[in-house]
Every structure is written in structure tokens, then in C-alpha cells.
PyMOL Python script that loads the backbone (N, CA, C, O; Angstrom):
from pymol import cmd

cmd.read_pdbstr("""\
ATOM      1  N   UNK A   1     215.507   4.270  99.765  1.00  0.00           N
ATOM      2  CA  UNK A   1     216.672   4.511  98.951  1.00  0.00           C
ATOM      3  C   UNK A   1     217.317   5.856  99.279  1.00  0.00           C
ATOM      4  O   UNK A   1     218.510   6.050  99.043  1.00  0.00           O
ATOM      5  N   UNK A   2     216.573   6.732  99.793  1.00  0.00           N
ATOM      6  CA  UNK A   2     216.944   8.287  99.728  1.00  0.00           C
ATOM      7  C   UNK A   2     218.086   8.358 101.011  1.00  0.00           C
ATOM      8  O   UNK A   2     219.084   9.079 100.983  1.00  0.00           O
ATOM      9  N   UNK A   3     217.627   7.238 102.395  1.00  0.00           N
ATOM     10  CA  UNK A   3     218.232   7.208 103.181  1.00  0.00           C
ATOM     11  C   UNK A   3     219.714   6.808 102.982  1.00  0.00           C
ATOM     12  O   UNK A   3     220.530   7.147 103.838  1.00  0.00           O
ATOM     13  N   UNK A   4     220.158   6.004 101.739  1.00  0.00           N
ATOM     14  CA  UNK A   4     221.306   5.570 101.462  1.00  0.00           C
ATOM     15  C   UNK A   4     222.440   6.615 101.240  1.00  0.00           C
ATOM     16  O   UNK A   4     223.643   6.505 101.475  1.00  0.00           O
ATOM     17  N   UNK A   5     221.635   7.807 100.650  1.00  0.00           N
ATOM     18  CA  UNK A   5     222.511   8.561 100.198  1.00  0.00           C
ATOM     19  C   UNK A   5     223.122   9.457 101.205  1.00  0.00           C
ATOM     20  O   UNK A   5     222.505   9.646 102.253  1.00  0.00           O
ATOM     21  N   UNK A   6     224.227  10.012 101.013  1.00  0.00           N
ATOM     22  CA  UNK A   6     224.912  11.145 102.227  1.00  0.00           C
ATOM     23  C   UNK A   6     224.222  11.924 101.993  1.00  0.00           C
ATOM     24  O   UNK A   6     223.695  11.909 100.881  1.00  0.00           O
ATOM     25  N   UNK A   7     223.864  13.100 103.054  1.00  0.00           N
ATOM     26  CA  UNK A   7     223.572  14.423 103.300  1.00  0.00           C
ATOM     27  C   UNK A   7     224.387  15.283 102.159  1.00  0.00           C
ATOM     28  O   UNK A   7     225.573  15.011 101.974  1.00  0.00           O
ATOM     29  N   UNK A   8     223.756  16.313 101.401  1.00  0.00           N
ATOM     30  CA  UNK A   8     224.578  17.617 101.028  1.00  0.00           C
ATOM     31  C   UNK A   8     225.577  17.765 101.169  1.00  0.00           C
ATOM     32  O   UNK A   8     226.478  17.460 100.387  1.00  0.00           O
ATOM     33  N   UNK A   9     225.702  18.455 102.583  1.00  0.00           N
ATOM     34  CA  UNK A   9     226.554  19.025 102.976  1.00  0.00           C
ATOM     35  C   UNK A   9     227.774  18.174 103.433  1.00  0.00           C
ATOM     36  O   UNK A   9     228.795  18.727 103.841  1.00  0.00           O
ATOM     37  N   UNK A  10     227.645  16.689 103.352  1.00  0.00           N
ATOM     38  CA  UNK A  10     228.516  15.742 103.713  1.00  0.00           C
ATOM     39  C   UNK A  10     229.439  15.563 102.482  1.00  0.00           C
ATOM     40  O   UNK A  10     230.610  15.186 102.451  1.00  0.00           O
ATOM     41  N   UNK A  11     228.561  15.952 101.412  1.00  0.00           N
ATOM     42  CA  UNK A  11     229.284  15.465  99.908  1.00  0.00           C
ATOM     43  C   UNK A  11     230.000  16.401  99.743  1.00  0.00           C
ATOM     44  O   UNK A  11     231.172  16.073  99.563  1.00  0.00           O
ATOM     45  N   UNK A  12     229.689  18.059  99.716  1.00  0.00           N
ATOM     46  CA  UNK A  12     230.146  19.108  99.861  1.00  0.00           C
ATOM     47  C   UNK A  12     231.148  19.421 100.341  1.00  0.00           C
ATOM     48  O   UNK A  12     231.788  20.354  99.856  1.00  0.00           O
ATOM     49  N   UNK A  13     231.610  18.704 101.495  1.00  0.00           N
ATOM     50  CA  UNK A  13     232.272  19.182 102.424  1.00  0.00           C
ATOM     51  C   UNK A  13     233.674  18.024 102.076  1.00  0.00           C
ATOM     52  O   UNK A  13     234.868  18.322 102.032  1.00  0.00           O
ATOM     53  N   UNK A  14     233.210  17.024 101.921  1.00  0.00           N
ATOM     54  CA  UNK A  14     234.287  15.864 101.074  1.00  0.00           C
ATOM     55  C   UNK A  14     234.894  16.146  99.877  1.00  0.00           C
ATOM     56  O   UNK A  14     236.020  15.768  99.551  1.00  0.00           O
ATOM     57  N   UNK A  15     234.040  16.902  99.140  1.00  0.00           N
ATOM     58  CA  UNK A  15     234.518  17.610  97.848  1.00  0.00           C
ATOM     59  C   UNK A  15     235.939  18.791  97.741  1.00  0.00           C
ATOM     60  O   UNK A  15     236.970  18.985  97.097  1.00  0.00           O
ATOM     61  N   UNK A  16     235.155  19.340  98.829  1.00  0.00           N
ATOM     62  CA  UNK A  16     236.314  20.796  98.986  1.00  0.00           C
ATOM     63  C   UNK A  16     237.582  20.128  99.833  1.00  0.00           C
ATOM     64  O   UNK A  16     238.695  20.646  99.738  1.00  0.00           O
ATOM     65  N   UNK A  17     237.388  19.084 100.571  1.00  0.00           N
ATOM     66  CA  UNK A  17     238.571  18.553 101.517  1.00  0.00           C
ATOM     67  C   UNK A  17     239.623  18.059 100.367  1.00  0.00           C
ATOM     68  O   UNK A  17     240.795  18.434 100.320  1.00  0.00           O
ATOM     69  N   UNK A  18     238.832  16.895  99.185  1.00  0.00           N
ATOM     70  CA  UNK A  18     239.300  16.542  98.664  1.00  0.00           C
ATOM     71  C   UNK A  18     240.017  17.493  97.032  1.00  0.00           C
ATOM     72  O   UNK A  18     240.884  16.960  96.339  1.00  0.00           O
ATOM     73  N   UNK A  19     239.595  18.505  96.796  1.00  0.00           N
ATOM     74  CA  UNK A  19     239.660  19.292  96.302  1.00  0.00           C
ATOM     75  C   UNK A  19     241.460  20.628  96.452  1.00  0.00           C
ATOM     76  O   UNK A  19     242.318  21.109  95.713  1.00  0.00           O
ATOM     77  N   UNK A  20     241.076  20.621  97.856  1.00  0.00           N
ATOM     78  CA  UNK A  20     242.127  21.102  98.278  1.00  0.00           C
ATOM     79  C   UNK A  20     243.635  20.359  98.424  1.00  0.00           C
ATOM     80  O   UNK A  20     244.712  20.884  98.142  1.00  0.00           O
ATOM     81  N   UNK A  21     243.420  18.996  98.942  1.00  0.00           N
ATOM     82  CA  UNK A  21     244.301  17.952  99.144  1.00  0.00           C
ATOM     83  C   UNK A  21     244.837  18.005  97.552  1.00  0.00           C
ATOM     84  O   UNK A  21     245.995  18.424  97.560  1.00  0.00           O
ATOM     85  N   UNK A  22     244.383  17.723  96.217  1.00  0.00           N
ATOM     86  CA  UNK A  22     244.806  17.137  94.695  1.00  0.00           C
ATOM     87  C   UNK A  22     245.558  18.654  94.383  1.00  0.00           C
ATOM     88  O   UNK A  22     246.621  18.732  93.767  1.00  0.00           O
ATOM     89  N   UNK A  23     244.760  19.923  94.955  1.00  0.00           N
ATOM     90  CA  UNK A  23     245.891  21.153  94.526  1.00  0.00           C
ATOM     91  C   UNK A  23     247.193  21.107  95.119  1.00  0.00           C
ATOM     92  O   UNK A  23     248.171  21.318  94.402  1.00  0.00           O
ATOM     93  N   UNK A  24     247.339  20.838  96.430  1.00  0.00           N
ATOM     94  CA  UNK A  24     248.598  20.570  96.840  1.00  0.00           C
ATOM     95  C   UNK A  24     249.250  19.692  96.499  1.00  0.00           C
ATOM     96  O   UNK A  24     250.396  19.885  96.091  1.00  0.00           O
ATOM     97  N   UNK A  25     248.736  18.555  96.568  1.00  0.00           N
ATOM     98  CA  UNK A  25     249.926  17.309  95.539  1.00  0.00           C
ATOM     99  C   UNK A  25     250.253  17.961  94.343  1.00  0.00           C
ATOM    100  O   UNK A  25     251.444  17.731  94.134  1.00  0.00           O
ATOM    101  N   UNK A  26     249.582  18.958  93.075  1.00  0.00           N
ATOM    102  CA  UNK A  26     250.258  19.394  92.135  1.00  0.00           C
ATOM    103  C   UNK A  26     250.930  20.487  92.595  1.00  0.00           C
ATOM    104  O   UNK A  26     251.469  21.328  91.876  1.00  0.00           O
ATOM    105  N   UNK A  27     250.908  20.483  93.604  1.00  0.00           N
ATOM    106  CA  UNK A  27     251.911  22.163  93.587  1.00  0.00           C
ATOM    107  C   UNK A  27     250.869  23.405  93.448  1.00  0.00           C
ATOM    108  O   UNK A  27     251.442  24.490  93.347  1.00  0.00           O
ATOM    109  N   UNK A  28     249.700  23.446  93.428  1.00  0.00           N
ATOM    110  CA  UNK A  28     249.582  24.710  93.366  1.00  0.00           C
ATOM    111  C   UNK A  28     248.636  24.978  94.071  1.00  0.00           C
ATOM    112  O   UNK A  28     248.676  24.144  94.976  1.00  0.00           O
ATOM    113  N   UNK A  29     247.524  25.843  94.276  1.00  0.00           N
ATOM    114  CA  UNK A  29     246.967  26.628  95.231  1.00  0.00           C
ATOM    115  C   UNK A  29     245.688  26.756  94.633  1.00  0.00           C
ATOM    116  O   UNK A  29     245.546  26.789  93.410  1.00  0.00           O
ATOM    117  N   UNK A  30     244.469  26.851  95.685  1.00  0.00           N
ATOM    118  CA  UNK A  30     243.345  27.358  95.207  1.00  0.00           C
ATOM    119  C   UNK A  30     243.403  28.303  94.924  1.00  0.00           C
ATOM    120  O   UNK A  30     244.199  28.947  95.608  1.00  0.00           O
ATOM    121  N   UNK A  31     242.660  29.132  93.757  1.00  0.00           N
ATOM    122  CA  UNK A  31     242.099  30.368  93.122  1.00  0.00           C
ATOM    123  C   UNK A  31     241.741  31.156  93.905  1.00  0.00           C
ATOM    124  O   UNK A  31     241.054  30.782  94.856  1.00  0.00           O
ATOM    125  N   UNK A  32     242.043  32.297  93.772  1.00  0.00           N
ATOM    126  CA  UNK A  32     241.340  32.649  94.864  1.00  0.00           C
ATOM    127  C   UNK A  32     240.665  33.935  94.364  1.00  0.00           C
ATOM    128  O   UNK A  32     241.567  34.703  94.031  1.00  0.00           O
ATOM    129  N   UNK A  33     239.530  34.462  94.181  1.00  0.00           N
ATOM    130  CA  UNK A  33     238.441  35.370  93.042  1.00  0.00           C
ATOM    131  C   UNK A  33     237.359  35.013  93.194  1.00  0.00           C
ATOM    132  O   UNK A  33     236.821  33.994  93.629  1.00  0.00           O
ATOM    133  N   UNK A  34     236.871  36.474  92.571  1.00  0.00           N
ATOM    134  CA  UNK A  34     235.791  36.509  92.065  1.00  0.00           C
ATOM    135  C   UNK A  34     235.264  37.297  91.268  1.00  0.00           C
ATOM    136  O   UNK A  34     235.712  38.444  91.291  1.00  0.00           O
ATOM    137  N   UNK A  35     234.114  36.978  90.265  1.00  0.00           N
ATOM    138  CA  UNK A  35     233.955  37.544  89.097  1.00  0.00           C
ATOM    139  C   UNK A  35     231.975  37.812  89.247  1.00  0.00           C
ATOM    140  O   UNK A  35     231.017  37.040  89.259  1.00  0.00           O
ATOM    141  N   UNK A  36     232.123  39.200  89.331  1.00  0.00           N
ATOM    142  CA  UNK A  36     230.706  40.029  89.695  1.00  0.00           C
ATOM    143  C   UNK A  36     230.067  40.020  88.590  1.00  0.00           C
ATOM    144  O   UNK A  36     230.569  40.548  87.599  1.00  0.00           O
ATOM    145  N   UNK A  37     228.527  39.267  88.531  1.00  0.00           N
ATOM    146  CA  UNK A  37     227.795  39.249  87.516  1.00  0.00           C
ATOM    147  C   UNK A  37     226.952  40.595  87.948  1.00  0.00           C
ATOM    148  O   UNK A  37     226.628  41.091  89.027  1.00  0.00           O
ATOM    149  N   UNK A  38     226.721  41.001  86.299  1.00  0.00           N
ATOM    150  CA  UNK A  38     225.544  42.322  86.639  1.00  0.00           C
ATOM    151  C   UNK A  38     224.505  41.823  85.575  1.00  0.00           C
ATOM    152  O   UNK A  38     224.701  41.234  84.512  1.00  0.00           O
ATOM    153  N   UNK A  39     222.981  42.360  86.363  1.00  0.00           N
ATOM    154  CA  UNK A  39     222.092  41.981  85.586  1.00  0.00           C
ATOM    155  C   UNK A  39     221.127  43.127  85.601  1.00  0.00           C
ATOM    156  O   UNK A  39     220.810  43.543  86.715  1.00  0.00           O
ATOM    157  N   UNK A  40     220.690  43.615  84.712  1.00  0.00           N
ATOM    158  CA  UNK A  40     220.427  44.903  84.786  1.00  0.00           C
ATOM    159  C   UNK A  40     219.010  44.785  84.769  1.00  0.00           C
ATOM    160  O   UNK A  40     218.651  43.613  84.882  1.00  0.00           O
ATOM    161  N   UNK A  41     217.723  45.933  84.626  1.00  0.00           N
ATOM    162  CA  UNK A  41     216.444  45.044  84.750  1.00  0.00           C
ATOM    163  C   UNK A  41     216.447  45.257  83.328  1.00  0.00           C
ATOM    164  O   UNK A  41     217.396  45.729  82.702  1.00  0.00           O
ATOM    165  N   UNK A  42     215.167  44.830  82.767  1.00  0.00           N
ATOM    166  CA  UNK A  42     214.905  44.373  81.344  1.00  0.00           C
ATOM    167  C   UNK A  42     215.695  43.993  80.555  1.00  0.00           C
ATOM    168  O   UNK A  42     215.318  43.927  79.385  1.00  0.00           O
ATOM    169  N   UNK A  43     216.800  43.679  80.825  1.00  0.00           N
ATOM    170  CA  UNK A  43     218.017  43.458  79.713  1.00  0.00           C
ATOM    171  C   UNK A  43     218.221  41.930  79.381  1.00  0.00           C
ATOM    172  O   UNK A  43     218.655  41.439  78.338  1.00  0.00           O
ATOM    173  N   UNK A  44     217.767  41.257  80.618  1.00  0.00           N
ATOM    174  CA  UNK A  44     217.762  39.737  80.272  1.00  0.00           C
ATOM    175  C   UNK A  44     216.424  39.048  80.491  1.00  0.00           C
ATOM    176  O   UNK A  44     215.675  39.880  81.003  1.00  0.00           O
ATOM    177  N   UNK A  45     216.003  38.259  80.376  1.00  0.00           N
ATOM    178  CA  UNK A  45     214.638  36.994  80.297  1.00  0.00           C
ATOM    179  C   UNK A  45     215.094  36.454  81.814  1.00  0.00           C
ATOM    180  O   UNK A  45     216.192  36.480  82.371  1.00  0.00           O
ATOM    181  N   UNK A  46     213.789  35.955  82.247  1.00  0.00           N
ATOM    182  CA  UNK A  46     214.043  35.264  83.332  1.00  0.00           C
ATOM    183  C   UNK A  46     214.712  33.913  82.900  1.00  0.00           C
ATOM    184  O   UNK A  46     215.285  33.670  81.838  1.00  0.00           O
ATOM    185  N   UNK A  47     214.526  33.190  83.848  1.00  0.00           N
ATOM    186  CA  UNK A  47     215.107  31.920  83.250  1.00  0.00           C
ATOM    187  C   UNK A  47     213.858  30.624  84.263  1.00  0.00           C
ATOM    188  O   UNK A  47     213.398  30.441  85.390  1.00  0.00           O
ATOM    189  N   UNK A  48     213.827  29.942  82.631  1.00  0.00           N
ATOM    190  CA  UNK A  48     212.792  29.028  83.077  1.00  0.00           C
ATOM    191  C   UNK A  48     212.821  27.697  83.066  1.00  0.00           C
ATOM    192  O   UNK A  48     213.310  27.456  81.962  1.00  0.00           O
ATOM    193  N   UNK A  49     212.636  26.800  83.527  1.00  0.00           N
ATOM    194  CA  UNK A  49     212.814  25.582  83.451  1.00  0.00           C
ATOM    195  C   UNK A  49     211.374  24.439  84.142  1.00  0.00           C
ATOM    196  O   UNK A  49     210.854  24.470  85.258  1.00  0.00           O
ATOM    197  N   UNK A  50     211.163  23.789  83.297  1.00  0.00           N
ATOM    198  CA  UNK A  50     210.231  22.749  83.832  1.00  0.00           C
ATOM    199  C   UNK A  50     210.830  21.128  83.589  1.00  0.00           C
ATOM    200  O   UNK A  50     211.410  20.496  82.706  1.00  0.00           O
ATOM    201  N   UNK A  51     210.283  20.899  84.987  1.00  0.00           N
ATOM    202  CA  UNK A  51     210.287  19.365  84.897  1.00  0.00           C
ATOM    203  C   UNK A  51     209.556  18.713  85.764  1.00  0.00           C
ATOM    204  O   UNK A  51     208.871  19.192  86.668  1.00  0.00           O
ATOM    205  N   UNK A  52     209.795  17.006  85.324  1.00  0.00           N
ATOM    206  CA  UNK A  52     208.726  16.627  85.964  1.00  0.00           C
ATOM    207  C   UNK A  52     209.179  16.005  87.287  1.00  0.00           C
ATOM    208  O   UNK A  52     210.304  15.718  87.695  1.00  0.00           O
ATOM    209  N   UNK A  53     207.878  15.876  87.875  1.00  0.00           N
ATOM    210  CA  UNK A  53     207.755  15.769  89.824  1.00  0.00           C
ATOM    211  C   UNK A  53     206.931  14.445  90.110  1.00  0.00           C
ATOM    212  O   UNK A  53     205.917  14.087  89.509  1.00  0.00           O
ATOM    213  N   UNK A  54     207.425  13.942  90.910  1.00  0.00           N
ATOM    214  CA  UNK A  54     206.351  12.951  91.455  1.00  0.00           C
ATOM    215  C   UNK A  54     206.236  13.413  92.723  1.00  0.00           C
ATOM    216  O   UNK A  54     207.134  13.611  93.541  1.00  0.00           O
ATOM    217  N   UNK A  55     204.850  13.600  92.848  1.00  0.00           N
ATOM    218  CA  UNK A  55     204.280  13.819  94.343  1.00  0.00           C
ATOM    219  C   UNK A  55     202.615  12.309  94.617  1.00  0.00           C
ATOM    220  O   UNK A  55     202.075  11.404  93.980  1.00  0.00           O
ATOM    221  N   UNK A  56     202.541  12.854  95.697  1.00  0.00           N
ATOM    222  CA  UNK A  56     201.112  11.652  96.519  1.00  0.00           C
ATOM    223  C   UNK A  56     200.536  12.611  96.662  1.00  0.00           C
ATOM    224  O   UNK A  56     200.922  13.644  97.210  1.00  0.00           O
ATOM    225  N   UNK A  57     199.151  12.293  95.997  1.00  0.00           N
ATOM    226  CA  UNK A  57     197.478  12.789  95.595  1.00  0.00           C
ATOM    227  C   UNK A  57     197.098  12.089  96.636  1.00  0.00           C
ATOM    228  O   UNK A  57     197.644  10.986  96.602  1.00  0.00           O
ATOM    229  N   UNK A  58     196.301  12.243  97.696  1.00  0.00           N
ATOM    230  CA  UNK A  58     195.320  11.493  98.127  1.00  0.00           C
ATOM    231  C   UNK A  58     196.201   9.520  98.337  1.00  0.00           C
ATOM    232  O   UNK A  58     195.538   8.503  98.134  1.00  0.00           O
ATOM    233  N   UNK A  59     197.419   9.502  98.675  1.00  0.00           N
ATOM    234  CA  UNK A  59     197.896   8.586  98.913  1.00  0.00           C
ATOM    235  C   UNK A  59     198.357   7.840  97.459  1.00  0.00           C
ATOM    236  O   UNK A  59     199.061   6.842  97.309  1.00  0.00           O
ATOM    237  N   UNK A  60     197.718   8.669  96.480  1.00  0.00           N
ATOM    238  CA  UNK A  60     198.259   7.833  95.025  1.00  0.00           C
ATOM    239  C   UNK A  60     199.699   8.608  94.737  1.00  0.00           C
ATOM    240  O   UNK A  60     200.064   9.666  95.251  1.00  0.00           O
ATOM    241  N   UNK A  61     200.338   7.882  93.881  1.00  0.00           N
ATOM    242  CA  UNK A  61     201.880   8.649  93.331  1.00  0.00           C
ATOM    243  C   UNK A  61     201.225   9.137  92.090  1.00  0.00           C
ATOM    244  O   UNK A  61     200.545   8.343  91.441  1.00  0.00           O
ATOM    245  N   UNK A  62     201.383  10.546  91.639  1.00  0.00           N
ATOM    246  CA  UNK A  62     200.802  10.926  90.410  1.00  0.00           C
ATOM    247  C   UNK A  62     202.268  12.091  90.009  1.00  0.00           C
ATOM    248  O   UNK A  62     202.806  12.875  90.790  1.00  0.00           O
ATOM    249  N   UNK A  63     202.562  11.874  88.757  1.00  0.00           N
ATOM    250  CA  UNK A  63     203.576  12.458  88.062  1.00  0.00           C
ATOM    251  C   UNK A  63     202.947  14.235  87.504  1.00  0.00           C
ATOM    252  O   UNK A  63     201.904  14.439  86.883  1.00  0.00           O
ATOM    253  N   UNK A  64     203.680  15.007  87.841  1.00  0.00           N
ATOM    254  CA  UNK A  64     202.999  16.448  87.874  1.00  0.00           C
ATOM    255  C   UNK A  64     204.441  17.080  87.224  1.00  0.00           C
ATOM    256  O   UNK A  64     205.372  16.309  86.994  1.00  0.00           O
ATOM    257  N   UNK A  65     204.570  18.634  86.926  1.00  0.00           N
ATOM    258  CA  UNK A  65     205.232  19.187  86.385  1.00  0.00           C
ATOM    259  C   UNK A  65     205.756  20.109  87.117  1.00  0.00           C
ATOM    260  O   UNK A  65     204.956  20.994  87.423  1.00  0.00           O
ATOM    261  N   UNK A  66     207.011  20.252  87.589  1.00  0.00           N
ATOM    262  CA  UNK A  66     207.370  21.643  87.965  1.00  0.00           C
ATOM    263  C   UNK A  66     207.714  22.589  87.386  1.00  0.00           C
ATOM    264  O   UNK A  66     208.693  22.507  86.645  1.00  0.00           O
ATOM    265  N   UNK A  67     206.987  23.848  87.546  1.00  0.00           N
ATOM    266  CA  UNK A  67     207.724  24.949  87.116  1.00  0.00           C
ATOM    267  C   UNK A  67     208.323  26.149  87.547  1.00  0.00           C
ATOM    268  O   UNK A  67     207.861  26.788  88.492  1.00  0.00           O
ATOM    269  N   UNK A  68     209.226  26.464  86.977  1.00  0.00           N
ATOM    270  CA  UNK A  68     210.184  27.229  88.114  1.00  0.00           C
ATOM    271  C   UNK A  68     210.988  28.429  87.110  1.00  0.00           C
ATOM    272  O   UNK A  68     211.573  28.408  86.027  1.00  0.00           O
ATOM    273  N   UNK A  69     210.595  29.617  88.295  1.00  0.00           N
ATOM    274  CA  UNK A  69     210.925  30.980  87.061  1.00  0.00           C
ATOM    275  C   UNK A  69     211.969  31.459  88.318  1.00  0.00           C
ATOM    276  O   UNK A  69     211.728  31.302  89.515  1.00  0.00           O
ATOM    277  N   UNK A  70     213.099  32.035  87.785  1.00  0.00           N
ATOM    278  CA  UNK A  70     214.119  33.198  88.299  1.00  0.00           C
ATOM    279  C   UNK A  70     214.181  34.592  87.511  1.00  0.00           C
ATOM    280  O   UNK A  70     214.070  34.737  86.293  1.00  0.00           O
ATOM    281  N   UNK A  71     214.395  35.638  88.531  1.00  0.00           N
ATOM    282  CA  UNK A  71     214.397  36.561  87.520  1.00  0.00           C
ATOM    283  C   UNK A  71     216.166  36.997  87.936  1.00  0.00           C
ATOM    284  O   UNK A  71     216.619  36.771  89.058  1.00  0.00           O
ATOM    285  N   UNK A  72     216.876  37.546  86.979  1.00  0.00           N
ATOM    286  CA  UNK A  72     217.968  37.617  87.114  1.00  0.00           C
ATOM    287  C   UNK A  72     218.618  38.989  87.948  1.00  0.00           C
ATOM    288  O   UNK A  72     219.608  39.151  88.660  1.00  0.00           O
ATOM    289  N   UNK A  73     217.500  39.888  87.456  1.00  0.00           N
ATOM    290  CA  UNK A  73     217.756  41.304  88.585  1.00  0.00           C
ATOM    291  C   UNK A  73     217.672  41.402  89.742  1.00  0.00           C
ATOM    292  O   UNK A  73     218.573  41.856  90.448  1.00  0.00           O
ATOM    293  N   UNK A  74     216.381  40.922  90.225  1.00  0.00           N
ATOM    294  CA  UNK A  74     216.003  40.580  91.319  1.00  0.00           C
ATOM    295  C   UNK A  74     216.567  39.487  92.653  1.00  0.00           C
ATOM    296  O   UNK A  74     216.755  39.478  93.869  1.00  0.00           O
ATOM    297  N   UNK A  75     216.675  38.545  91.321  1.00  0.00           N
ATOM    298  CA  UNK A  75     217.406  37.142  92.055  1.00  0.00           C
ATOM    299  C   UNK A  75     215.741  36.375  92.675  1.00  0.00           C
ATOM    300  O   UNK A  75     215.806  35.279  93.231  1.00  0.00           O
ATOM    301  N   UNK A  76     214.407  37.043  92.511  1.00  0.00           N
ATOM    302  CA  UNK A  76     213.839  36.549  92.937  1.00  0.00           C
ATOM    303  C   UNK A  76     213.231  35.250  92.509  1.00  0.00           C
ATOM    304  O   UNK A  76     213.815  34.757  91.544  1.00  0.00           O
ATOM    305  N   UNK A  77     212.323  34.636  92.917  1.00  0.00           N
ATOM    306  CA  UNK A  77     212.065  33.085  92.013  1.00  0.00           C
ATOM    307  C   UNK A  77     210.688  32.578  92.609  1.00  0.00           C
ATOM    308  O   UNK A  77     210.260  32.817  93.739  1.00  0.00           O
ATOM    309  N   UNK A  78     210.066  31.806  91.585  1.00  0.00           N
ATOM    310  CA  UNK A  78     208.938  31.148  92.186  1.00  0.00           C
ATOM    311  C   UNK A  78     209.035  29.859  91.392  1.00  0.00           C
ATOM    312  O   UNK A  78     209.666  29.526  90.389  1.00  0.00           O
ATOM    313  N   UNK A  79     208.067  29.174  92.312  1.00  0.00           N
ATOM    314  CA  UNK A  79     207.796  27.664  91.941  1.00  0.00           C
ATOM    315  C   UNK A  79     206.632  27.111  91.778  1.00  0.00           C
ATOM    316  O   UNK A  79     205.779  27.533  92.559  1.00  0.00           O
ATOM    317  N   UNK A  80     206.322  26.384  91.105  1.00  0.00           N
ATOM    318  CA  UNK A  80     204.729  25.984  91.117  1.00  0.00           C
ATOM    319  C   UNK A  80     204.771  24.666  90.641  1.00  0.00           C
ATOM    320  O   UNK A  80     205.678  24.267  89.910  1.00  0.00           O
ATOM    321  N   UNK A  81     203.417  23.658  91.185  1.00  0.00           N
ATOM    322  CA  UNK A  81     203.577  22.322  91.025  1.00  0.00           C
ATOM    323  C   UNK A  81     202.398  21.934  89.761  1.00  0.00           C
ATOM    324  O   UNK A  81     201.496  21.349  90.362  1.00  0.00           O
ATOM    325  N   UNK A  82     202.075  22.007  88.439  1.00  0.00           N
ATOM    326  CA  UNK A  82     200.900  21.875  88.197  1.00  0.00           C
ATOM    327  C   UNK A  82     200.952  20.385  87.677  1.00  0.00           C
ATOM    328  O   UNK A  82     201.922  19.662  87.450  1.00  0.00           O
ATOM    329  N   UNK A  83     199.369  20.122  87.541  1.00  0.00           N
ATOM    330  CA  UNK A  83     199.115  19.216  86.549  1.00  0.00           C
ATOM    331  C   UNK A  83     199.923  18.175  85.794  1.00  0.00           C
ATOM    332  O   UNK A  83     200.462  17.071  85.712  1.00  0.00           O
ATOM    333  N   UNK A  84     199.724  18.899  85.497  1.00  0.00           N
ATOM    334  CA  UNK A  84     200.215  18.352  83.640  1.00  0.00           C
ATOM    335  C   UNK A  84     200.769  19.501  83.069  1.00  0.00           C
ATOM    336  O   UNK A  84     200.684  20.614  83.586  1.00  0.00           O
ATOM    337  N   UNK A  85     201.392  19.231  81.907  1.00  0.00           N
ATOM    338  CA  UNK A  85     201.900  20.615  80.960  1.00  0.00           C
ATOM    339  C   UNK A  85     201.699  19.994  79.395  1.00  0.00           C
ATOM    340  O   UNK A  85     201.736  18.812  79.055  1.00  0.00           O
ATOM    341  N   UNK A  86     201.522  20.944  78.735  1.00  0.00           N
ATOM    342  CA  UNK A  86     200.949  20.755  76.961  1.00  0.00           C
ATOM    343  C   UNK A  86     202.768  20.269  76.615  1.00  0.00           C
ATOM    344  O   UNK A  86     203.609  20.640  77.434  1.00  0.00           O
ATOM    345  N   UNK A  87     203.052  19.749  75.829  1.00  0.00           N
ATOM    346  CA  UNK A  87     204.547  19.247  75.344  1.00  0.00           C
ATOM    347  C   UNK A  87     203.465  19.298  73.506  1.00  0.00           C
ATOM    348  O   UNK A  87     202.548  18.588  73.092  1.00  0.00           O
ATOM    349  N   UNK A  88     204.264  20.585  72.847  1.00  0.00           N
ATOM    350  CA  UNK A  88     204.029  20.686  71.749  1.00  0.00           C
ATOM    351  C   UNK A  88     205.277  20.854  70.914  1.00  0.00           C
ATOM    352  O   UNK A  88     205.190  20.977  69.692  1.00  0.00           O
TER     353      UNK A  88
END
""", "prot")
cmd.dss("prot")
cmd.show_as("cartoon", "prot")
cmd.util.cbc("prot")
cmd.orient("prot")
């Protein structure tokens, strides 16, 4: 099934073509900016998110949890595949 789908960068790249094409039929123009985030250290929480993963154990499909931390100063990030997770 995965093979069905386009590449990224194929969708991406169709997006902005098509993107650009609908501003000109209205008359107007891409934006053109940008707006500088600041993140200072201790001032914000990382940001966390879990969900779940299917990966192959030993040739079995077993449903596992991802978890995944960013820190916002840094920009740095990690990932980890565990288990299971407590849902309380």
C-alpha cells in the first residue's frame, strides 16, 4: 500500500506549483516574510507527544509506543520506541 502513495517531495512540490498558479488567477502574490520565533531557555516546556507504532519483533507485528521530546531552545529532540505506556 505504501508503494501507492507519491513520494514527499512529489506532493510538496505539486502543492507549491499549485499554490502559486490559484494566487495568480486571484490577482495576487505570494507573501513574502517571515516571523522569528524566540525561545529562551527555561521559559518554555519541551514539547511532548506519544503515539502509537507498529513495528516486527522477531517477525511478529507488535503495537509499541512512540515517544518523542523537543526542546524548544535547543531545537534538539529525541525519540524512543517503548513497550507499552500506562494510559491513566
Amino acid at each position: 500500500m505504501i508503494d501507492d502513495w507519491p513520494r514527499s517531495d512529489v506532493a510538496r512540490e505539486y502543492v507549491a506549483t499549485r499554490r502559486r498558479k490559484t494566487w495568480s488567477q486571484a490577482g495576487r502574490e505570494p507573501a513574502s516574510g517571515f516571523v522569528p520565533q524566540e525561545h529562551l531557555p527555561g521559559r518554555e516546556a519541551g514539547q511532548v507527544d506519544v503515539s502509537d507504532v507498529s513495528i516486527r519483533l522477531r517477525g511478529e507485528p507488535v503495537t509499541c509506543a512512540l515517544f518523542s521530546l523537543r526542546l524548544p531552545c535547543s531545537g534538539k529532540a529525541i525519540q524512543r520506541i517503548i513497550a507499552g505506556q500506562c494510559r491513566r
